[in-house]
The first five atom37 places (N, CA, C, CB, O) and aatype in JSON, in Angstrom:
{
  "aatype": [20, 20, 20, 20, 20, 20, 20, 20, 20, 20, 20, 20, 20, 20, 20, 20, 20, 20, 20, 20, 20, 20, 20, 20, 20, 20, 20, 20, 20, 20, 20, 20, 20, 20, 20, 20, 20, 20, 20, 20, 20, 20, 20, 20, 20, 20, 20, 20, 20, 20, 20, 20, 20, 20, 20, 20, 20, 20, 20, 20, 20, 20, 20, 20, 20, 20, 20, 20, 20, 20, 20, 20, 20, 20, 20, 20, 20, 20, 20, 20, 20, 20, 20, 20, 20, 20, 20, 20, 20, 20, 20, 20, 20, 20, 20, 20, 20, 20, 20, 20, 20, 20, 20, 20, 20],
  "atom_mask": [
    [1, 1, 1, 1, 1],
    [1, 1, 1, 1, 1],
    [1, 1, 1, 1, 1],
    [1, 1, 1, 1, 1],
    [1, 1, 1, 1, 1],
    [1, 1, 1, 1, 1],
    [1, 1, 1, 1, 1],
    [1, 1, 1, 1, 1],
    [1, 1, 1, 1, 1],
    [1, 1, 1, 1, 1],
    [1, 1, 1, 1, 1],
    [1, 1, 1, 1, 1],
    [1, 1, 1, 1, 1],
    [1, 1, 1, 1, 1],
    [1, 1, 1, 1, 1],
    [1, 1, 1, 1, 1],
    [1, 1, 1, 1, 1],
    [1, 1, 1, 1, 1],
    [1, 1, 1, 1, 1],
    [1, 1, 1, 1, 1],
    [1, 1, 1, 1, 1],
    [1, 1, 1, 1, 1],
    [1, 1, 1, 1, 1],
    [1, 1, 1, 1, 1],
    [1, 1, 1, 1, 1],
    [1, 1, 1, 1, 1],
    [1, 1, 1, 1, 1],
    [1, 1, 1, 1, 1],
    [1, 1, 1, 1, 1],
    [1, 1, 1, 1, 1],
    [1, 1, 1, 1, 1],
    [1, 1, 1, 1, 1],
    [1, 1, 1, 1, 1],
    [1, 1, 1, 1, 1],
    [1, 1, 1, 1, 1],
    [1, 1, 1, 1, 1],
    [1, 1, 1, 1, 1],
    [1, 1, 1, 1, 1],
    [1, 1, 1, 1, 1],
    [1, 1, 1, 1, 1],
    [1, 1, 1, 1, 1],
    [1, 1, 1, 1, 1],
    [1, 1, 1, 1, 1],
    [1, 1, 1, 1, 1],
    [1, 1, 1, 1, 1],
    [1, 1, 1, 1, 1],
    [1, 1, 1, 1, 1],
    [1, 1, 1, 1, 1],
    [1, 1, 1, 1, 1],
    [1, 1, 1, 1, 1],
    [1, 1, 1, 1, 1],
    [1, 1, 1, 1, 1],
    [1, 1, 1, 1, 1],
    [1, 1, 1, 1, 1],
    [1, 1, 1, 1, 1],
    [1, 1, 1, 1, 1],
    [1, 1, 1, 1, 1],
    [1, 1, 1, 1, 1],
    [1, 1, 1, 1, 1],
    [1, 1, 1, 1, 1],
    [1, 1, 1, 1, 1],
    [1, 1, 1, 1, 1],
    [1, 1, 1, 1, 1],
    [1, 1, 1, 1, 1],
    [1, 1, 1, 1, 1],
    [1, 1, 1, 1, 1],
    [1, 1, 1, 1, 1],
    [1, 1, 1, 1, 1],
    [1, 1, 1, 1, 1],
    [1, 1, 1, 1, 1],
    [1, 1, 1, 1, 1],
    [1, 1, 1, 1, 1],
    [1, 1, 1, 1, 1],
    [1, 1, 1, 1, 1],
    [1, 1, 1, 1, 1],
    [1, 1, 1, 1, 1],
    [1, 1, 1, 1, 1],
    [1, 1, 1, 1, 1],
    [1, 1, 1, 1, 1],
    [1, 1, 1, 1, 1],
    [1, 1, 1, 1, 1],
    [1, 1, 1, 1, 1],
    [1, 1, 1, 1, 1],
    [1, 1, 1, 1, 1],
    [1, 1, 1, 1, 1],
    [1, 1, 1, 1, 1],
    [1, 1, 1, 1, 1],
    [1, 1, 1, 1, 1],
    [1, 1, 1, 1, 1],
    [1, 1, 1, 1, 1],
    [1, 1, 1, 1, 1],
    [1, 1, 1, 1, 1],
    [1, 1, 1, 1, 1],
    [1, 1, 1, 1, 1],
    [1, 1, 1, 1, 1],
    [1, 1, 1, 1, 1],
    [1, 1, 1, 1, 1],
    [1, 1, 1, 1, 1],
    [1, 1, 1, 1, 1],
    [1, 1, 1, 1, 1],
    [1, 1, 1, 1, 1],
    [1, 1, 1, 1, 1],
    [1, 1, 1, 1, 1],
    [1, 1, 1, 1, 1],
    [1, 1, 1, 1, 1]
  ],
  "atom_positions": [
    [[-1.62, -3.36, -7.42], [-1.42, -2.67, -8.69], [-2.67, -1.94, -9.12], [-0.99, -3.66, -9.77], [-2.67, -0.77, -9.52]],
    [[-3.73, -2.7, -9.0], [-5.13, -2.04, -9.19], [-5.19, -0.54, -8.5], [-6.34, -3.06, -8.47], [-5.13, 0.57, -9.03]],
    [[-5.35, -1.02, -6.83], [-5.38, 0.87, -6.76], [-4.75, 1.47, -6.89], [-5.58, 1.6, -5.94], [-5.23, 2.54, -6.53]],
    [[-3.27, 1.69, -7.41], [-2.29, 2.29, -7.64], [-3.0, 3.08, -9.41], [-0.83, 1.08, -7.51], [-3.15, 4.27, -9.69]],
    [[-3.27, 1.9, -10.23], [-4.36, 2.48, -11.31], [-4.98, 3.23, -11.08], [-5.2, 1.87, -11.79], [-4.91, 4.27, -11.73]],
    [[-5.96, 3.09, -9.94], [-7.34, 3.28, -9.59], [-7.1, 4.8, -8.81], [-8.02, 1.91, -8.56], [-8.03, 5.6, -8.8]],
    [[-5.77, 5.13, -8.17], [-5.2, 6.03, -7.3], [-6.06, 5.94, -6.12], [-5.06, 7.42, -7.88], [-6.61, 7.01, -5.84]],
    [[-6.33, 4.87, -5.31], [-7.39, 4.95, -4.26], [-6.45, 4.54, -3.12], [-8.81, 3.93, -4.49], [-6.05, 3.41, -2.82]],
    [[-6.13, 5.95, -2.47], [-5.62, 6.13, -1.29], [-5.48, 5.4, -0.31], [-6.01, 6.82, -0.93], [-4.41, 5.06, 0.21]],
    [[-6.96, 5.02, 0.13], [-7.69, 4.73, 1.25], [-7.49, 2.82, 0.81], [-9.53, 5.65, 1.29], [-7.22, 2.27, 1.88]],
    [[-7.54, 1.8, -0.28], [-7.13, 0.39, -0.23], [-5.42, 0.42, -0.17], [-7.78, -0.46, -1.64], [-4.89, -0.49, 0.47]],
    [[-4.81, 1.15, -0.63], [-3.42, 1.5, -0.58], [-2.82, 1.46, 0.9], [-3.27, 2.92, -1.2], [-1.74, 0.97, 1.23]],
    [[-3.82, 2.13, 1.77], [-3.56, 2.6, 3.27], [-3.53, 1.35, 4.14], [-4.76, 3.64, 3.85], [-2.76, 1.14, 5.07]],
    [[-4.75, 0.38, 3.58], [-4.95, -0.51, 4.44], [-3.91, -1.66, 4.33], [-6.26, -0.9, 4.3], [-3.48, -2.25, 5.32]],
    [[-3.44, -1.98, 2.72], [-2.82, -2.73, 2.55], [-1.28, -2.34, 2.65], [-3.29, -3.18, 1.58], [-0.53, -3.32, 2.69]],
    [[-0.73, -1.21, 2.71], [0.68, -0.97, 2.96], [0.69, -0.85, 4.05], [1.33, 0.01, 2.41], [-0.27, -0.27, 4.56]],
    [[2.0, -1.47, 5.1], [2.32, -1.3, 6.17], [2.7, 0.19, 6.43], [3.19, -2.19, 6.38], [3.22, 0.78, 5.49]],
    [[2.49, 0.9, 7.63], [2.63, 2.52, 8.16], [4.09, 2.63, 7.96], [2.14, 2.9, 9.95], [4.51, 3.7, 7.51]],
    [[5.08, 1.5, 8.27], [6.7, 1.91, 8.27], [7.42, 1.48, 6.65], [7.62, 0.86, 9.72], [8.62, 1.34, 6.42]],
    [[6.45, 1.34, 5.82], [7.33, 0.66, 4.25], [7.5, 1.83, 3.21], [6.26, -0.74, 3.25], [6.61, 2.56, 2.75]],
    [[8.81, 1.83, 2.94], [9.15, 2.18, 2.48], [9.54, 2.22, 0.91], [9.46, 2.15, 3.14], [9.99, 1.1, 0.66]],
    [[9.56, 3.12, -0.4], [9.33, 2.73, -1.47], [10.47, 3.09, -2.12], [8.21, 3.12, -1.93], [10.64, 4.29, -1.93]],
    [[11.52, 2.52, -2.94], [12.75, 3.16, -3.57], [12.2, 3.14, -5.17], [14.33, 2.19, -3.27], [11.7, 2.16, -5.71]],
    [[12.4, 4.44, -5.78], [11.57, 4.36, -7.31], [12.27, 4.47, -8.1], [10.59, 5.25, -7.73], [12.98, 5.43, -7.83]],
    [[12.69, 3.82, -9.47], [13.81, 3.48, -10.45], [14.78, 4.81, -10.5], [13.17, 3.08, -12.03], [15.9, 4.6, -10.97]],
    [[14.52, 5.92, -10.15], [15.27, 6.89, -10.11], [16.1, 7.18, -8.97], [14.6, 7.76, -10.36], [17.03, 7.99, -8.95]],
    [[15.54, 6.19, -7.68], [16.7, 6.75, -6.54], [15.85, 7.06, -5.27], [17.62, 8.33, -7.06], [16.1, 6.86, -4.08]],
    [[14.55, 7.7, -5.98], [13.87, 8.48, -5.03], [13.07, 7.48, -3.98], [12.89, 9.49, -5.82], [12.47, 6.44, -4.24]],
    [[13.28, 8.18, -2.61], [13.01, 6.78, -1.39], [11.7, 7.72, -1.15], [14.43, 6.38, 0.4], [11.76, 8.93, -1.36]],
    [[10.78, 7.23, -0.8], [9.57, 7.52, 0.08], [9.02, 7.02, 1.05], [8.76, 7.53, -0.39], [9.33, 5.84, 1.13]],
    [[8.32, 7.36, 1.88], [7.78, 6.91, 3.02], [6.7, 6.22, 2.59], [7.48, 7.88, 3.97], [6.54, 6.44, 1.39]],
    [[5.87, 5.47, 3.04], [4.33, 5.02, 2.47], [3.46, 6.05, 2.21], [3.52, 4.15, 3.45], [2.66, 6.05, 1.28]],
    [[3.65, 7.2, 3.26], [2.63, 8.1, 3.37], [2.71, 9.3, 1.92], [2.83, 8.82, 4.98], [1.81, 9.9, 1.35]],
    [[4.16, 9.28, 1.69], [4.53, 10.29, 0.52], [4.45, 10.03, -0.85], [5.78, 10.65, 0.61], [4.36, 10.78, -1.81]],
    [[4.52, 8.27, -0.69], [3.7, 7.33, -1.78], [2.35, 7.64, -2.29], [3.49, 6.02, -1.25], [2.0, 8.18, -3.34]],
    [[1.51, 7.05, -1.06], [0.07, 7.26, -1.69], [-0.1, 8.8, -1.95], [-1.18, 6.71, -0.63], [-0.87, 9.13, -2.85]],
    [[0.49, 9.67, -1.29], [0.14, 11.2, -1.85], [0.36, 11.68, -3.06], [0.75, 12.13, -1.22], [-0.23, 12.6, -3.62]],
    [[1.56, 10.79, -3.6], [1.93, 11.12, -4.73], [1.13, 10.81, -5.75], [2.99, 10.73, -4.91], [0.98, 11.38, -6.83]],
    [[0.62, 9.84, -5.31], [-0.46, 8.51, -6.14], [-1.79, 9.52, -6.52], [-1.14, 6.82, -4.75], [-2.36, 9.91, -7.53]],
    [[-1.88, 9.66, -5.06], [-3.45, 10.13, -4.84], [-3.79, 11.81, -5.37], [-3.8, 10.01, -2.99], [-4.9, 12.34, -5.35]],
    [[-2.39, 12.47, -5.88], [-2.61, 13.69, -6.2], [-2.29, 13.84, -7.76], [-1.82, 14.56, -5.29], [-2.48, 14.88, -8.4]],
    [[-1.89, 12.9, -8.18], [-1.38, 13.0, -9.81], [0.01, 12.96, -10.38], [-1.76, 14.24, -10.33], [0.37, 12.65, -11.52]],
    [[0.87, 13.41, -9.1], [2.35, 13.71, -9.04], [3.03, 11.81, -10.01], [2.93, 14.04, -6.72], [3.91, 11.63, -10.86]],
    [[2.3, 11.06, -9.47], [2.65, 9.49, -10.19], [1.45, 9.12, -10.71], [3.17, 8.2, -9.14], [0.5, 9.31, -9.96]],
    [[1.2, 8.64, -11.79], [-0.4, 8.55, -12.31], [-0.17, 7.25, -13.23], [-1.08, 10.13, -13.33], [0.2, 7.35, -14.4]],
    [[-0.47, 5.83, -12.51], [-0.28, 5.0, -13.54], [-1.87, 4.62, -14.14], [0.62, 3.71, -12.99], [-2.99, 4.6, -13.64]],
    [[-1.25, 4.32, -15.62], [-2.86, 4.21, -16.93], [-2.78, 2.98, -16.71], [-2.88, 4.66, -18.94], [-3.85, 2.62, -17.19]],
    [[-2.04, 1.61, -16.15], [-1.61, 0.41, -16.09], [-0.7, -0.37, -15.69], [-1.61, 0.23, -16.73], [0.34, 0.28, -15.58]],
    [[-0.52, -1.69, -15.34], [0.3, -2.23, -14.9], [0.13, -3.48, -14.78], [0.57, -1.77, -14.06], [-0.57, -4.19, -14.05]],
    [[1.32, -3.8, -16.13], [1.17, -5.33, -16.26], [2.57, -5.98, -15.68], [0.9, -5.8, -17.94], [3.67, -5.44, -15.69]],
    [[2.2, -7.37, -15.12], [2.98, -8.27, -14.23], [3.18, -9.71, -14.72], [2.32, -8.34, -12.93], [2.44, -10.68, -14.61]],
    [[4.39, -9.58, -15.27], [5.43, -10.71, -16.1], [6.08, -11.63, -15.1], [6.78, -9.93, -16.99], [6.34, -11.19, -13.97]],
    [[6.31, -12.68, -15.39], [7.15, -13.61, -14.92], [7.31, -13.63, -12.91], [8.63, -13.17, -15.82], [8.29, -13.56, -12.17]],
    [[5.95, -13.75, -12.66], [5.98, -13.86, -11.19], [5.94, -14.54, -10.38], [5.48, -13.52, -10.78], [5.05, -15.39, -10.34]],
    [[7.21, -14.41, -9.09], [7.75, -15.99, -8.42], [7.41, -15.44, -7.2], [9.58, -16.66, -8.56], [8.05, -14.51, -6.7]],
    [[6.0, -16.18, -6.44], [5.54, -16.11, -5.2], [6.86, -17.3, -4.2], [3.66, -16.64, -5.29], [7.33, -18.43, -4.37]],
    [[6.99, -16.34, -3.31], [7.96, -17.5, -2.48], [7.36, -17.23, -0.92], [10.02, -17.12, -2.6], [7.63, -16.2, -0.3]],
    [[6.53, -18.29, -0.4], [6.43, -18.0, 1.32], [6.93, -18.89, 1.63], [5.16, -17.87, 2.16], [7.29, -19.93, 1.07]],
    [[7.0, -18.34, 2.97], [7.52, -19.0, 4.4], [7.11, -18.79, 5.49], [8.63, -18.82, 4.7], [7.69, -17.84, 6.03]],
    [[5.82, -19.59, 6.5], [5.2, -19.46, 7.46], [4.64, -18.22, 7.16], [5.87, -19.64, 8.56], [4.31, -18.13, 5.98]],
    [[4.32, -16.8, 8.13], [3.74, -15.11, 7.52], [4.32, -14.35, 7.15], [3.18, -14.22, 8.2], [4.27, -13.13, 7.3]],
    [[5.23, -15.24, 6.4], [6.32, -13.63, 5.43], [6.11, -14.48, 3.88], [8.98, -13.36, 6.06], [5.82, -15.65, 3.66]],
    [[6.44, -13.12, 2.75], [6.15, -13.86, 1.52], [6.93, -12.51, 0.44], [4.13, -14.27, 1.29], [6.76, -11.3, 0.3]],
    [[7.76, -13.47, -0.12], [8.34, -12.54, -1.17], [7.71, -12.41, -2.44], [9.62, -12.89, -1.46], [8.01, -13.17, -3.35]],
    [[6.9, -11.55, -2.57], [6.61, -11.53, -4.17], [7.75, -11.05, -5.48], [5.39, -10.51, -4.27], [7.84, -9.83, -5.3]],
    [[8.4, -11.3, -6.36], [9.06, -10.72, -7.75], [8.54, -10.81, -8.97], [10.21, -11.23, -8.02], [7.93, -11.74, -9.51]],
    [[8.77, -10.03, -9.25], [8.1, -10.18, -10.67], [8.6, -8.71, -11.67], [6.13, -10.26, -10.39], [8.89, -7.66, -11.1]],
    [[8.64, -8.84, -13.18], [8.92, -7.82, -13.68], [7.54, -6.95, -13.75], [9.6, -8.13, -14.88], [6.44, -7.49, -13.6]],
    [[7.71, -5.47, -14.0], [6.68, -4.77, -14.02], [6.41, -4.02, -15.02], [6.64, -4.17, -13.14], [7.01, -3.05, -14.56]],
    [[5.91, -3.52, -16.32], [5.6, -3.08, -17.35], [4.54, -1.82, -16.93], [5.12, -4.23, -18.2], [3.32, -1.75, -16.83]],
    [[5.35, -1.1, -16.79], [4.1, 0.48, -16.05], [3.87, 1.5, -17.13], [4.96, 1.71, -14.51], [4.67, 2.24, -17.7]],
    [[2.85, 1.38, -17.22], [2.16, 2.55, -18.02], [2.11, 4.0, -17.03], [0.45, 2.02, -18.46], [1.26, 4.15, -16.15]],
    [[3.0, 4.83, -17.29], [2.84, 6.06, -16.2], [3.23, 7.1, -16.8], [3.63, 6.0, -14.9], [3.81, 7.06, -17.88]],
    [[2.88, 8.53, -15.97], [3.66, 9.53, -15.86], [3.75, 9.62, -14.51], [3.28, 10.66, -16.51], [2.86, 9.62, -13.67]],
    [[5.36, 9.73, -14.35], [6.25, 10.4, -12.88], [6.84, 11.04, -13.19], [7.1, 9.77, -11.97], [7.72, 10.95, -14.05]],
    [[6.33, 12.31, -12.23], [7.05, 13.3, -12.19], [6.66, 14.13, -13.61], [8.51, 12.82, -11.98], [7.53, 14.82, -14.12]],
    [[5.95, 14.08, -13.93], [5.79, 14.62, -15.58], [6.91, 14.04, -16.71], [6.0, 16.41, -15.62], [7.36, 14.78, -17.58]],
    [[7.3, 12.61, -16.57], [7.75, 12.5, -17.33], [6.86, 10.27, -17.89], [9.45, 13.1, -16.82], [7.05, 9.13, -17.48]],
    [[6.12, 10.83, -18.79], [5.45, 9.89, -19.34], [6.38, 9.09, -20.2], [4.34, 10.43, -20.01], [7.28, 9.51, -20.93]],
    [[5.88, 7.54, -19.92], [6.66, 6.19, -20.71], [5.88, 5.03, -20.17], [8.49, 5.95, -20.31], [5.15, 5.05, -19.18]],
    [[6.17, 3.87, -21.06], [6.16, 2.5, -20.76], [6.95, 1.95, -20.2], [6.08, 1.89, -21.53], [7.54, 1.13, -20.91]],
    [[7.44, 2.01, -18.68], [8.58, 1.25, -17.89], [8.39, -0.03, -17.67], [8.85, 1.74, -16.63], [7.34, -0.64, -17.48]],
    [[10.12, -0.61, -17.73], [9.54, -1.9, -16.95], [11.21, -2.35, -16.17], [8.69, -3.41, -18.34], [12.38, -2.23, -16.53]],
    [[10.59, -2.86, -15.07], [11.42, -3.41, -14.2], [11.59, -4.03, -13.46], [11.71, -3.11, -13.87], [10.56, -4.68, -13.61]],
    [[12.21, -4.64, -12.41], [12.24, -5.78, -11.89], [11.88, -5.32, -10.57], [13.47, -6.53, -12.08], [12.51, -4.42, -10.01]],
    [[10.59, -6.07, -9.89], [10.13, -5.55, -8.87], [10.38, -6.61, -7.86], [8.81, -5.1, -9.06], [10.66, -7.76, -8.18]],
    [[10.25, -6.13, -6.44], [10.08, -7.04, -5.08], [9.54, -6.63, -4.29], [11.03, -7.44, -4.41], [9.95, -5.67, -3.63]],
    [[7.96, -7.48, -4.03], [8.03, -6.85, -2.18], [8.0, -7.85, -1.25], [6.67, -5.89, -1.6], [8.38, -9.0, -1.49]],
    [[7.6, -7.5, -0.27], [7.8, -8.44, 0.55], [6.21, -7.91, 1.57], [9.58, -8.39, 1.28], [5.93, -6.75, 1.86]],
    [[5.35, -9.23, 1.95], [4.5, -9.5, 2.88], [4.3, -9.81, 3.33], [4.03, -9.59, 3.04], [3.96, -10.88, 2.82]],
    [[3.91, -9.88, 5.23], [3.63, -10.3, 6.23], [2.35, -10.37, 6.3], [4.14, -9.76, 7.06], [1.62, -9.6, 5.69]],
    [[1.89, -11.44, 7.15], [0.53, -11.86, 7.4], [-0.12, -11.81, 8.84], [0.48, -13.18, 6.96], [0.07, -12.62, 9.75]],
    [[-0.87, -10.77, 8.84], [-1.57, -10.76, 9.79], [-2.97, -10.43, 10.38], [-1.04, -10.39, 10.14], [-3.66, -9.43, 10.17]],
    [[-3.22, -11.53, 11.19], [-4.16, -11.94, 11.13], [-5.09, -12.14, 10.57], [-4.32, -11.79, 11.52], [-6.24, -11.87, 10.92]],
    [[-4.7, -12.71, 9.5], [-5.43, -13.89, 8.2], [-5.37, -12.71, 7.21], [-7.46, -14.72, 8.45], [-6.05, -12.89, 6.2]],
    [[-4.46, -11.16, 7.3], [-4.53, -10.57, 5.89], [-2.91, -10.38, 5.79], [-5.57, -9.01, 5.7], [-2.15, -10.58, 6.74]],
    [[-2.57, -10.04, 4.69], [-1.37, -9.82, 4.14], [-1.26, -8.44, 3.65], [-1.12, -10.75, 3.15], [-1.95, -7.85, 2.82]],
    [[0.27, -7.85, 4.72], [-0.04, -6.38, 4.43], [1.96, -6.19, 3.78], [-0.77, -5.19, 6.38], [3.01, -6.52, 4.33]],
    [[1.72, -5.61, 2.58], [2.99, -5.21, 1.85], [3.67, -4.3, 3.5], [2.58, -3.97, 0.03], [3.11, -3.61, 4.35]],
    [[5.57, -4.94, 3.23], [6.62, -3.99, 4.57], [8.02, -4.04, 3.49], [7.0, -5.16, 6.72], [8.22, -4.29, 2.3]],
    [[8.59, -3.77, 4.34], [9.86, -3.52, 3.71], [10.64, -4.57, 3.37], [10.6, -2.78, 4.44], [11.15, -4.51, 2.25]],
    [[10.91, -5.74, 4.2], [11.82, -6.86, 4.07], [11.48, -7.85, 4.9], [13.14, -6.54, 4.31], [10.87, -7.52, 5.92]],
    [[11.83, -9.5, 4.65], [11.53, -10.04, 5.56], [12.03, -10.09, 6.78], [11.45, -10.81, 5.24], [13.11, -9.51, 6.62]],
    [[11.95, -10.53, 8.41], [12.64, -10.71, 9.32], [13.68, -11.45, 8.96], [12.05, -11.12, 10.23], [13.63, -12.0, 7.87]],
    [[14.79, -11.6, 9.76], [15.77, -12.58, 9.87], [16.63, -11.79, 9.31], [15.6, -13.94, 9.31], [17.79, -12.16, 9.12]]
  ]
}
């Protein structure tokens, strides 16, 4: 959530997996790569992001994070206080944990 604030591309890069994919309350699907661009150019610009009611669930190197999300943003040029019910999901490897799309199985 921090560099997503912070719009820093480059911790975004390391920690999102190359194949994850992002669906955004409007519909709109992105690639990781069309994510951080969006991030990193202004097109999504969050002032904040606070994280309510959050249920860590692992299992061996997969791990579901949920939690609601309270976003201070403008997307798309259209500025508000959102909030919604978020999920991701993270795999662990080799001793780091990198955000993907879903768990195996």
């Amino acid at each position: 959530c921090q560099a997503m604030v912070d719009a820093d591309g480059g911790v975004l890069e390391r920690i999102i997996d190359s194949g994850a994919t992002f669906t955004h309350m409007s519909g709109l699907r992105q690639s990781r790569d069309e994510f951080i661009a969006d991030v990193t150019s202004g097109a999504l610009a969050y002032y904040a992001i606070r994280v309510e009611h959050p249920r860590i669930d692992v299992a061996g190197d997969e791990a579901k994070v949920s939690y609601v999300a309270a976003l201070d943003a403008r997307a798309y040029g259209a500025r508000g206080v959102y909030r919604m019910r978020v999920t991701h999901c993270f795999r662990r490897r080799e001793k780091a944990w990198y955000l993907v799309d879903a768990p195996r199985g």
